[in-house]
N, C-alpha and C positions, 0 to 999 in steps of 0.2 A: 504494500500500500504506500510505503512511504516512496520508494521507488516510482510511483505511477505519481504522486504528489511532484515531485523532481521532475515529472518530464520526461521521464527514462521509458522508450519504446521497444518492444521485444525485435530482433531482426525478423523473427519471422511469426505471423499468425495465426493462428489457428486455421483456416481455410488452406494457407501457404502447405502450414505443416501436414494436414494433413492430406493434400494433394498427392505431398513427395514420399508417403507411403504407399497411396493408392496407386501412382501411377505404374509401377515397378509391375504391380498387382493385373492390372488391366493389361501391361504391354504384354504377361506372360501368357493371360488368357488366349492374348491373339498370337502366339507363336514367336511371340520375340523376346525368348528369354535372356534377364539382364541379370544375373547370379555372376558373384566373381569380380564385381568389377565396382568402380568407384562412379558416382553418378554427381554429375553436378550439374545444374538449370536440364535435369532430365538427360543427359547423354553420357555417353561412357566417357571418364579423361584419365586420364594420365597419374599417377600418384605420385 
């Protein structure tokens, strides 16, 4: 609370956050599994 009083905003949202679970979820259903790999703004990169 006091945090949110300060001003202080999470980088990512709730909707955000939980997009970049589902998405993984949904691309697997459709045959494009993402296991193994590092994901960032959704695509495979480099670590």
């Amino acid at each position: 609370v006091r945090l949110a009083e300060e001003g202080f905003k999470a980088p990512l949202d709730l909707v955000d956050g939980a997009a970049r679970v589902y998405d993984p979820i949904v691309r697997g259903e459709a045959g494009d599994d993402v296991n193994g790999v590092f994901l960032k703004d959704y695509e495979a990169s480099p670590w």
